[in-house]
CHARMM internal coordinates of N, CA and C (Angstrom, degrees):
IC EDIT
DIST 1 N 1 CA 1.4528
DIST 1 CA 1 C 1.5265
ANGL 1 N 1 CA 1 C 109.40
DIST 1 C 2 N 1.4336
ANGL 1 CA 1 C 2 N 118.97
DIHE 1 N 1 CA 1 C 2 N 120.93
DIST 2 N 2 CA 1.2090
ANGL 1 C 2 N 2 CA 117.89
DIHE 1 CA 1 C 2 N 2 CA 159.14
DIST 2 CA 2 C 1.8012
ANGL 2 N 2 CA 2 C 123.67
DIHE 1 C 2 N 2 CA 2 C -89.23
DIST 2 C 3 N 1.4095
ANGL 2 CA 2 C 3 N 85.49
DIHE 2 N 2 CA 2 C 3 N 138.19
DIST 3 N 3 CA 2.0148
ANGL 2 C 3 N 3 CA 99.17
DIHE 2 CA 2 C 3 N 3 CA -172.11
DIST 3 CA 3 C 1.9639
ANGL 3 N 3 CA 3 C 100.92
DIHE 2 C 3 N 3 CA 3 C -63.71
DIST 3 C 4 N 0.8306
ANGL 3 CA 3 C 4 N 106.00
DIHE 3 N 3 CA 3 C 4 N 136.33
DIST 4 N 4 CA 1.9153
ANGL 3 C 4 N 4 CA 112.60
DIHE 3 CA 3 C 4 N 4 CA -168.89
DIST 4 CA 4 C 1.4750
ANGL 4 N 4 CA 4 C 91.58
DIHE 3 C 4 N 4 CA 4 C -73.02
DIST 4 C 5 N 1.0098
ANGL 4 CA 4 C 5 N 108.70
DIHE 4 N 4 CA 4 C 5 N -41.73
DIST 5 N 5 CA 1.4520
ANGL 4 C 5 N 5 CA 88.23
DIHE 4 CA 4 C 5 N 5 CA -169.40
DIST 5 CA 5 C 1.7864
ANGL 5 N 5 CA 5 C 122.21
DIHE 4 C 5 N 5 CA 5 C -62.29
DIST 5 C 6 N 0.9702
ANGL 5 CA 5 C 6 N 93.24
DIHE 5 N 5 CA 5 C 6 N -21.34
DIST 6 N 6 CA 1.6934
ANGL 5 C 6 N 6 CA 117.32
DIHE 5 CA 5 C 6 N 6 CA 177.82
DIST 6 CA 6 C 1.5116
ANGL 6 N 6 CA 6 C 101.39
DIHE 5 C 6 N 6 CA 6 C -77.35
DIST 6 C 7 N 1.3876
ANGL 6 CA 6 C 7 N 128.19
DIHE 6 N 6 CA 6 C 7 N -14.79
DIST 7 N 7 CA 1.1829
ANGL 6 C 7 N 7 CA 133.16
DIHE 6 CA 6 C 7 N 7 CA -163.10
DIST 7 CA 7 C 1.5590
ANGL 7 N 7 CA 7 C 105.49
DIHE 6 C 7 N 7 CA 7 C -102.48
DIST 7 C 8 N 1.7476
ANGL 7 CA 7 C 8 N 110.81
DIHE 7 N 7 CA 7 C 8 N -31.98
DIST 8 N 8 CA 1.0649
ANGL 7 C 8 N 8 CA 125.04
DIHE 7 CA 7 C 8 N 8 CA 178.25
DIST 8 CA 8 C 1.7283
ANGL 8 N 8 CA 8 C 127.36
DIHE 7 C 8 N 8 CA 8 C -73.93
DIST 8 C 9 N 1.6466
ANGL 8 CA 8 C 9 N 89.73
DIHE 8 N 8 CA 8 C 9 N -10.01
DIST 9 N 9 CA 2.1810
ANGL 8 C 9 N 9 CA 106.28
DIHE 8 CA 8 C 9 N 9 CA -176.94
DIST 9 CA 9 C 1.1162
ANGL 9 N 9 CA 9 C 110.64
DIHE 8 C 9 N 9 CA 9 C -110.93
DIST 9 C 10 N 1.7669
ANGL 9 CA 9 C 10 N 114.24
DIHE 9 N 9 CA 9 C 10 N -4.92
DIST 10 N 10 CA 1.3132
ANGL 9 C 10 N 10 CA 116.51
DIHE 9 CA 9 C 10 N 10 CA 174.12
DIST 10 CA 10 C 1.5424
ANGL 10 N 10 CA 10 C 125.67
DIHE 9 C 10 N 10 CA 10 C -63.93
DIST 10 C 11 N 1.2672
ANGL 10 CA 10 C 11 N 120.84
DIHE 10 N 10 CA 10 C 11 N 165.04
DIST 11 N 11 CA 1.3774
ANGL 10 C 11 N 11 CA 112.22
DIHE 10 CA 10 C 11 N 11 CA 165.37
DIST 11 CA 11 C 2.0874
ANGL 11 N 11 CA 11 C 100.13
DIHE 10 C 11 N 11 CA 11 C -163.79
DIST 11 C 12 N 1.1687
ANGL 11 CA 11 C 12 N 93.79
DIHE 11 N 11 CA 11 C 12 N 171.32
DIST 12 N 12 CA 1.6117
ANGL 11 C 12 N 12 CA 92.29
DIHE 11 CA 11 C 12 N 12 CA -178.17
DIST 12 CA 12 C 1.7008
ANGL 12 N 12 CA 12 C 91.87
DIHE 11 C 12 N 12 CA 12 C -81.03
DIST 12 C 13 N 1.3954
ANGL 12 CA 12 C 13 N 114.98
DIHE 12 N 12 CA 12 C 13 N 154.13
DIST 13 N 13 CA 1.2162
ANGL 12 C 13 N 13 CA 134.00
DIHE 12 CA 12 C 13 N 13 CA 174.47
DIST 13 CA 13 C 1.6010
ANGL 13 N 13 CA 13 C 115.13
DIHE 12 C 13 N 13 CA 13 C -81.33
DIST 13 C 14 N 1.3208
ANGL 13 CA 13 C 14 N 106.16
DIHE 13 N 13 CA 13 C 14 N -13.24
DIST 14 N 14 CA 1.6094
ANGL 13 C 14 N 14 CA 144.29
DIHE 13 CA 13 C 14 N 14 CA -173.96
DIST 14 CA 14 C 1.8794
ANGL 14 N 14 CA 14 C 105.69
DIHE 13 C 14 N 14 CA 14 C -50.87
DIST 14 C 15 N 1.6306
ANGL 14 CA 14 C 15 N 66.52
DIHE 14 N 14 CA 14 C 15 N -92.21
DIST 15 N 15 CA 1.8220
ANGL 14 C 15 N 15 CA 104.01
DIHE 14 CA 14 C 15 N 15 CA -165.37
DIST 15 CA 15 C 1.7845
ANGL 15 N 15 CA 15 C 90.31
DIHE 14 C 15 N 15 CA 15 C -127.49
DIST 15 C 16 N 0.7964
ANGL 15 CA 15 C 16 N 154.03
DIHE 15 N 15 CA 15 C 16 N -15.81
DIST 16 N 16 CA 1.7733
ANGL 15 C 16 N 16 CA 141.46
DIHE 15 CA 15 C 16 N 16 CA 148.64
DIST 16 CA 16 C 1.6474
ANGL 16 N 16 CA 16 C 92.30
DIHE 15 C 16 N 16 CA 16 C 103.89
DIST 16 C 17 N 1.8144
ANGL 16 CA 16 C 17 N 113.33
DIHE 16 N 16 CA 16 C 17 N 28.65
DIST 17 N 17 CA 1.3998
ANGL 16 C 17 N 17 CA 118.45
DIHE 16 CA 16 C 17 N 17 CA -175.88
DIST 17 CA 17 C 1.9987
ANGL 17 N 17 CA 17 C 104.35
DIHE 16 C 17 N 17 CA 17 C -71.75
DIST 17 C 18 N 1.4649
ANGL 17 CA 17 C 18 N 110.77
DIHE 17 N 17 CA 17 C 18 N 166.52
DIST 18 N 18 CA 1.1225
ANGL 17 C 18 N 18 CA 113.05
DIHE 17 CA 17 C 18 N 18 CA 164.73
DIST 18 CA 18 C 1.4839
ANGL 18 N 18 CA 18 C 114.80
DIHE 17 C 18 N 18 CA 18 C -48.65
DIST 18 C 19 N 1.5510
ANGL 18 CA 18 C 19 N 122.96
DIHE 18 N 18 CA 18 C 19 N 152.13
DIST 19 N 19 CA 1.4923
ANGL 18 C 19 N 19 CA 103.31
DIHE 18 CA 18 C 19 N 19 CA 173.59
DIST 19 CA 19 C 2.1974
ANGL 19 N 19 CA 19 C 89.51
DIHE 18 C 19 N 19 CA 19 C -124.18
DIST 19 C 20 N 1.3785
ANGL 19 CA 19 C 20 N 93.21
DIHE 19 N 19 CA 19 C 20 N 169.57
DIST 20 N 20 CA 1.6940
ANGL 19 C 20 N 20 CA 104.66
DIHE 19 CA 19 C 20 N 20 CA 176.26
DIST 20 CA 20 C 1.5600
ANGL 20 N 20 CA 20 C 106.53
DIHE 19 C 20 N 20 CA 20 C -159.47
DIST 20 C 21 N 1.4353
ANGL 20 CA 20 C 21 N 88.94
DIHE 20 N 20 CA 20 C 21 N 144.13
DIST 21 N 21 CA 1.8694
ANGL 20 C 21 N 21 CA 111.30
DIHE 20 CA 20 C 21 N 21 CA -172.89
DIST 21 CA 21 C 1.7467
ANGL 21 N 21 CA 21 C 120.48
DIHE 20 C 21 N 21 CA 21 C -79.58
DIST 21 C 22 N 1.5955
ANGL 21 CA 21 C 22 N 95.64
DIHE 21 N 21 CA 21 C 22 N 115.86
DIST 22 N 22 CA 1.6330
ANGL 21 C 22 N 22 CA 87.70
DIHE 21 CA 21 C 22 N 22 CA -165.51
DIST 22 CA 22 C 1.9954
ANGL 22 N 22 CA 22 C 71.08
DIHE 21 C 22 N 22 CA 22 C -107.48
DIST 22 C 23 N 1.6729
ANGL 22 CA 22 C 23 N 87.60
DIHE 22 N 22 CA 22 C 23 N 122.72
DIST 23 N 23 CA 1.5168
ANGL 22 C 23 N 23 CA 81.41
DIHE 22 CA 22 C 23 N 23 CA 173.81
DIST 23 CA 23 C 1.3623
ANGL 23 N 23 CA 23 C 116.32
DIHE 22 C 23 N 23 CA 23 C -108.20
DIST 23 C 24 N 1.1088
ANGL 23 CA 23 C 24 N 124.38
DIHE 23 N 23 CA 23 C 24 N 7.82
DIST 24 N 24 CA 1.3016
ANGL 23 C 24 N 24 CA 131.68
DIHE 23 CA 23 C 24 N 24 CA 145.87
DIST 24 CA 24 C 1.4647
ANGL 24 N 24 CA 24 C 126.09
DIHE 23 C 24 N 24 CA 24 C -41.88
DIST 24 C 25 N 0.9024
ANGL 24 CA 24 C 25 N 83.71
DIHE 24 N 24 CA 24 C 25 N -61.61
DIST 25 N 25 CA 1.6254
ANGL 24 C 25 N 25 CA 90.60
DIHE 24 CA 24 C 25 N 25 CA -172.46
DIST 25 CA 25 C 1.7009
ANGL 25 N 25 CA 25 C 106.45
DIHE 24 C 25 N 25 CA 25 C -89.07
DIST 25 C 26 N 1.1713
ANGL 25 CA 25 C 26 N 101.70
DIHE 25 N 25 CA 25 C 26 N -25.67
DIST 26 N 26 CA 1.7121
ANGL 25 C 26 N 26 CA 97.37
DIHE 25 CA 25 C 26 N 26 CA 168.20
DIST 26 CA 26 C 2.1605
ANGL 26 N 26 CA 26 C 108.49
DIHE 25 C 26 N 26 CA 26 C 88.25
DIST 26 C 27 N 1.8854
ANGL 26 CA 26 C 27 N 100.50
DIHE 26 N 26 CA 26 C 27 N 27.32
DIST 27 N 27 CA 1.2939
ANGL 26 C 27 N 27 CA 119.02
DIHE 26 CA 26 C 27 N 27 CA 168.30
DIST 27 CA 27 C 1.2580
ANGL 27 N 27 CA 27 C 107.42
DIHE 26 C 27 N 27 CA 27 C -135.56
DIST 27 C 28 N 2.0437
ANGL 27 CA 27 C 28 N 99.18
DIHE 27 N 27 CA 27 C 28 N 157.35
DIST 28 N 28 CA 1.3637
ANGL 27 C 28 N 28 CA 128.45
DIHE 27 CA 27 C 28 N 28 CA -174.03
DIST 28 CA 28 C 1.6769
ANGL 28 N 28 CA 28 C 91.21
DIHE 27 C 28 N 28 CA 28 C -81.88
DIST 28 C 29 N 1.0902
ANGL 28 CA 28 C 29 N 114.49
DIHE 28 N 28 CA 28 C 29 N 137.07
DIST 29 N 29 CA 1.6807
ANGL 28 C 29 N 29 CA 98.33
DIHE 28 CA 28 C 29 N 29 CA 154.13
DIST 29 CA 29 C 1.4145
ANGL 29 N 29 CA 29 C 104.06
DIHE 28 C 29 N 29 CA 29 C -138.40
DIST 29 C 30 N 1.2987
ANGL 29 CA 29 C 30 N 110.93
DIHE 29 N 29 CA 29 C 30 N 157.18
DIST 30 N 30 CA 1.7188
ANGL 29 C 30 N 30 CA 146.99
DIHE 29 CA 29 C 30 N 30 CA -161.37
DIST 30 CA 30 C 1.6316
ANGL 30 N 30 CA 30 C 85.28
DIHE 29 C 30 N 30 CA 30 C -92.28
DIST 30 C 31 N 1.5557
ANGL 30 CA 30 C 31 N 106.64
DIHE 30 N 30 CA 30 C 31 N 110.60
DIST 31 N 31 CA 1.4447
ANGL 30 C 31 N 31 CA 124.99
DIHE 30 CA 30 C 31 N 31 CA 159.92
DIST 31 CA 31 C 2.0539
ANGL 31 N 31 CA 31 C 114.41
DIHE 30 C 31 N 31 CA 31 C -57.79
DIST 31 C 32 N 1.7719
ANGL 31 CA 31 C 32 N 94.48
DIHE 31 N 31 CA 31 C 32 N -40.87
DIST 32 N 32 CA 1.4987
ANGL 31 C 32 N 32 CA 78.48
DIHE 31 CA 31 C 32 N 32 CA -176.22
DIST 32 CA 32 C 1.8104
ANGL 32 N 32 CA 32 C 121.91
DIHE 31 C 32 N 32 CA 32 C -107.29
DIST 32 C 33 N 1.3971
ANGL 32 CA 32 C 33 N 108.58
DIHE 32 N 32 CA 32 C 33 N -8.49
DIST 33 N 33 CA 1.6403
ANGL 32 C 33 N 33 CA 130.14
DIHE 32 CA 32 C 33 N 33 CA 170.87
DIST 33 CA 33 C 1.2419
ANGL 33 N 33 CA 33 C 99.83
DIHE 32 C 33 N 33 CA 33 C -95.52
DIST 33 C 34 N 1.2726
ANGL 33 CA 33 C 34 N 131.36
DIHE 33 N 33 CA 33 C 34 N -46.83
DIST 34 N 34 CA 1.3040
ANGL 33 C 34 N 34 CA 116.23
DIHE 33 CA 33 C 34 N 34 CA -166.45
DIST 34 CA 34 C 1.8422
ANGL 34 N 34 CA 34 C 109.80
DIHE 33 C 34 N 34 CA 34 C 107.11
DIST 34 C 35 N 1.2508
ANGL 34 CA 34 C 35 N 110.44
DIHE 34 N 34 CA 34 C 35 N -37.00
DIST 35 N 35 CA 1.8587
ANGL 34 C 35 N 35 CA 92.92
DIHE 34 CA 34 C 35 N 35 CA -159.12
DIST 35 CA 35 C 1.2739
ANGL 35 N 35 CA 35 C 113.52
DIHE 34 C 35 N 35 CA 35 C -78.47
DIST 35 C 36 N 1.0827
ANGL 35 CA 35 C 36 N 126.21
DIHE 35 N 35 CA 35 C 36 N 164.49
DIST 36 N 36 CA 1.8023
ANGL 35 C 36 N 36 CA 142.61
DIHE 35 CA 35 C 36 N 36 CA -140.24
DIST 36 CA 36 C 1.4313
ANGL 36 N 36 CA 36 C 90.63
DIHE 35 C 36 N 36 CA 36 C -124.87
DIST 36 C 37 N 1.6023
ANGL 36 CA 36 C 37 N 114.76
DIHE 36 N 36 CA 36 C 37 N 121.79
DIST 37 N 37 CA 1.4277
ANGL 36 C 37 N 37 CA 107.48
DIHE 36 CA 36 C 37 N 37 CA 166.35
DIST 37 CA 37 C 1.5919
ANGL 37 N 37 CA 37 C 103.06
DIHE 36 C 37 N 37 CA 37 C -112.93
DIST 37 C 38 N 1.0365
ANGL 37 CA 37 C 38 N 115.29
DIHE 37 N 37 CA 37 C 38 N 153.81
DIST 38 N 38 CA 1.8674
ANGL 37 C 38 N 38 CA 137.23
DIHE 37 CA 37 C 38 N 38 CA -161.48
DIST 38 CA 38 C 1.8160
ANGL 38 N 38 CA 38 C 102.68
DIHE 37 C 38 N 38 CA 38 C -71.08
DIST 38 C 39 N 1.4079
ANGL 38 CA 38 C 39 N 125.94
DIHE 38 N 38 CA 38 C 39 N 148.44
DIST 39 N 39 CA 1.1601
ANGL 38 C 39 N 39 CA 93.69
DIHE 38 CA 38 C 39 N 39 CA 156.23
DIST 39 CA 39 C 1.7838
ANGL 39 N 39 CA 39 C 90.02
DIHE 38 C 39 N 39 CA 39 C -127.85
DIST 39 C 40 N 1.2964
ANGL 39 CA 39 C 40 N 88.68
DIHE 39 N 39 CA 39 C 40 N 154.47
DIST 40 N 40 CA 1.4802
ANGL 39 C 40 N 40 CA 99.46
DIHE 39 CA 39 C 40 N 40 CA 179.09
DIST 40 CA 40 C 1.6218
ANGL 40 N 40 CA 40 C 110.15
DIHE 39 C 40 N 40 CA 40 C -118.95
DIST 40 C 41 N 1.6733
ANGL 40 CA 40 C 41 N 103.43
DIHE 40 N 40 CA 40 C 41 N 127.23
DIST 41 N 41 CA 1.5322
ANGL 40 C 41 N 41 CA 99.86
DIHE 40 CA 40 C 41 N 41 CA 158.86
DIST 41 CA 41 C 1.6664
ANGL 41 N 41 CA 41 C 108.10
DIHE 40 C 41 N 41 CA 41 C 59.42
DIST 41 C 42 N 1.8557
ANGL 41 CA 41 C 42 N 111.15
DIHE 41 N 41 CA 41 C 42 N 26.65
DIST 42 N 42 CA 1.7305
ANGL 41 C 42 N 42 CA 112.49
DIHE 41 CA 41 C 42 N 42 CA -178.59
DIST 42 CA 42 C 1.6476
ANGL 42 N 42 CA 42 C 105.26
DIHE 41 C 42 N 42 CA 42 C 96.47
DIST 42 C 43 N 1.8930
ANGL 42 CA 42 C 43 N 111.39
DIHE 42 N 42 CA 42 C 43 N -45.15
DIST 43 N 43 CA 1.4481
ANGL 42 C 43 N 43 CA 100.83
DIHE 42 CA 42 C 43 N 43 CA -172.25
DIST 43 CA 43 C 1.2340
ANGL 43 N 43 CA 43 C 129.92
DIHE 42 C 43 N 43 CA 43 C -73.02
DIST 43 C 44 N 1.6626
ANGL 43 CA 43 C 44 N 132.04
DIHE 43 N 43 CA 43 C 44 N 146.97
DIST 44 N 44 CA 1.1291
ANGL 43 C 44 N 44 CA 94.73
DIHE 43 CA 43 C 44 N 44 CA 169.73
DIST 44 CA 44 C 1.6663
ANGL 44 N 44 CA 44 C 123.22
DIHE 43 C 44 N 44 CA 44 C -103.92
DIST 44 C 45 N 1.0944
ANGL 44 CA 44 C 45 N 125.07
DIHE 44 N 44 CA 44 C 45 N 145.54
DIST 45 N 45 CA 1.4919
ANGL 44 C 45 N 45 CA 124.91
DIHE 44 CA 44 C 45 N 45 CA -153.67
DIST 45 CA 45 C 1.7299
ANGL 45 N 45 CA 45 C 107.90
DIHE 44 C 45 N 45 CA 45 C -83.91
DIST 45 C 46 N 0.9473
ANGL 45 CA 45 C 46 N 121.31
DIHE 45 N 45 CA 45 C 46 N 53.81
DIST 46 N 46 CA 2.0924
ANGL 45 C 46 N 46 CA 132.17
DIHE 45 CA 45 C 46 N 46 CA -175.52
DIST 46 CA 46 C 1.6714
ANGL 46 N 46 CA 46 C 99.97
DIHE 45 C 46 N 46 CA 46 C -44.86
DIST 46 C 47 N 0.9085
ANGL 46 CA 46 C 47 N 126.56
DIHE 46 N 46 CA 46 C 47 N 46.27
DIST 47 N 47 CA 1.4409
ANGL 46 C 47 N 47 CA 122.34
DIHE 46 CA 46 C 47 N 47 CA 172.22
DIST 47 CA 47 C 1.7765
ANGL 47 N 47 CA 47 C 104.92
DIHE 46 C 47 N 47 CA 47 C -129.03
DIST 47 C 48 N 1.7353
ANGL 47 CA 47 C 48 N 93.22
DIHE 47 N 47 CA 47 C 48 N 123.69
DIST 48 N 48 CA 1.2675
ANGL 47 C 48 N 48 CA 124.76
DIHE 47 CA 47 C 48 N 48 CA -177.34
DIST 48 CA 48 C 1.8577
ANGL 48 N 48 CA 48 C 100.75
DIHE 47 C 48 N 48 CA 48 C -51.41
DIST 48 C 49 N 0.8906
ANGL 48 CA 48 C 49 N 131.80
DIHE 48 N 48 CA 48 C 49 N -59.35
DIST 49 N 49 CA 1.4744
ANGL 48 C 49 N 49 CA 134.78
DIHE 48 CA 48 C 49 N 49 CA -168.53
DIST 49 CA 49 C 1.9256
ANGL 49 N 49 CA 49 C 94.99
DIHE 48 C 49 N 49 CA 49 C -60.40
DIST 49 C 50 N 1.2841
ANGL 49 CA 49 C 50 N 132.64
DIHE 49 N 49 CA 49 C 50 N -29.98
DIST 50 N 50 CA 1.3553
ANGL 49 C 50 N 50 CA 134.36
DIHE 49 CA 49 C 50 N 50 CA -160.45
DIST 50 CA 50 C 1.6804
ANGL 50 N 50 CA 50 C 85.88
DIHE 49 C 50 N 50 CA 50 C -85.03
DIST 50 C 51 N 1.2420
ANGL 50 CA 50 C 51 N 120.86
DIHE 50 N 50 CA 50 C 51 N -58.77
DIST 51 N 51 CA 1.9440
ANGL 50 C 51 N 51 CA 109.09
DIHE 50 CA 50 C 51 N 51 CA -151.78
DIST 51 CA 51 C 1.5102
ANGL 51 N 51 CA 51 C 100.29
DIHE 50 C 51 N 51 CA 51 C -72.02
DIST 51 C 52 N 1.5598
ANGL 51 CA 51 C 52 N 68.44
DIHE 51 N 51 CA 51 C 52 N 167.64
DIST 52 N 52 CA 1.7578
ANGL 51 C 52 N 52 CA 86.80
DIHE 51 CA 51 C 52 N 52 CA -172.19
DIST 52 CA 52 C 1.2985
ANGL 52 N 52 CA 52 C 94.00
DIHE 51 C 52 N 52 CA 52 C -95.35
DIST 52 C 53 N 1.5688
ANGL 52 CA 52 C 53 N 112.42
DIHE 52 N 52 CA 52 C 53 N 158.99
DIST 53 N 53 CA 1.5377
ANGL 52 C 53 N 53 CA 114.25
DIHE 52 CA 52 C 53 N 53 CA -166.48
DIST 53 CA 53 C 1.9295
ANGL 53 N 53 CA 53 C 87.51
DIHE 52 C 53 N 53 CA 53 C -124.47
DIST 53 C 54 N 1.4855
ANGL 53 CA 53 C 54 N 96.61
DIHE 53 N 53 CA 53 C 54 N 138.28
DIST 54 N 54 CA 1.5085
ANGL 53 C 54 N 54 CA 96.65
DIHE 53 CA 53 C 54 N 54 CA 172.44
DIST 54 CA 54 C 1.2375
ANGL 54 N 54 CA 54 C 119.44
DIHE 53 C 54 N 54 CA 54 C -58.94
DIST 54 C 55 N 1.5786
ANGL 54 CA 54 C 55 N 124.31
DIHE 54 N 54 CA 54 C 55 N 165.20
DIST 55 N 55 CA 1.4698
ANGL 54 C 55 N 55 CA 154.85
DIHE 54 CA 54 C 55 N 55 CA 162.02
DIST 55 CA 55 C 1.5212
ANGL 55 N 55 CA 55 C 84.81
DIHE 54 C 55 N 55 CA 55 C -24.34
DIST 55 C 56 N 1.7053
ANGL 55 CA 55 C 56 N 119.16
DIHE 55 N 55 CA 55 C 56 N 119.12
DIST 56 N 56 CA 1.8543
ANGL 55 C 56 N 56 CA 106.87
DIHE 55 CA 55 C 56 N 56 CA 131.60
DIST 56 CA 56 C 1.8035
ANGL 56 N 56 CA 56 C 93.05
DIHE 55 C 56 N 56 CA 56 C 95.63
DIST 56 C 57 N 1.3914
ANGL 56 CA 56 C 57 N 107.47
DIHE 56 N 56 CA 56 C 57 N -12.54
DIST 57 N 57 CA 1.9547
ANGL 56 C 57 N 57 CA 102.05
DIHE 56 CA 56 C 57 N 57 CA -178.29
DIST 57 CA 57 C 1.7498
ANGL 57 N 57 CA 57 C 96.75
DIHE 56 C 57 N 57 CA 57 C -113.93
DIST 57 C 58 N 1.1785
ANGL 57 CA 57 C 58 N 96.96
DIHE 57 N 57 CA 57 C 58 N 84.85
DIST 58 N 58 CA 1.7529
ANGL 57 C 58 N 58 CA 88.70
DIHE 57 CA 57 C 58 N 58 CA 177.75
DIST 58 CA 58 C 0.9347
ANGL 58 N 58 CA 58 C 111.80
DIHE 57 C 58 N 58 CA 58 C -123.97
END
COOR INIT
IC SEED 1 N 1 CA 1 C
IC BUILD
């Protein structure tokens, strides 16, 4: 579980897009790029070389 408020200072490291909690799957994802950062072990991992970049944006 990520704390919202922590959810609310986030931003992609990307493009500085909104980010939102897919807690399913246990990733940040970028409202306006799209890429999914990992969380590991609670953290979440904000490093550009770690997310996955969508289908077709490479």
């Amino acid at each position: 579980m990520i704390d919202q408020e922590l959810l609310e200072i986030l931003a992609c490291p990307v493009c500085k897009g909104d980010i939102s909690y897919d807690e399913p799957n246990q990733k940040l994802t970028c409202g306006n790029c799209g890429r999914r950062y990992p969380i590991r072990d609670g953290i979440p991992v904000m490093l550009e070389e770690e997310a996955e970049i969508p289908q077709g944006d490479v």
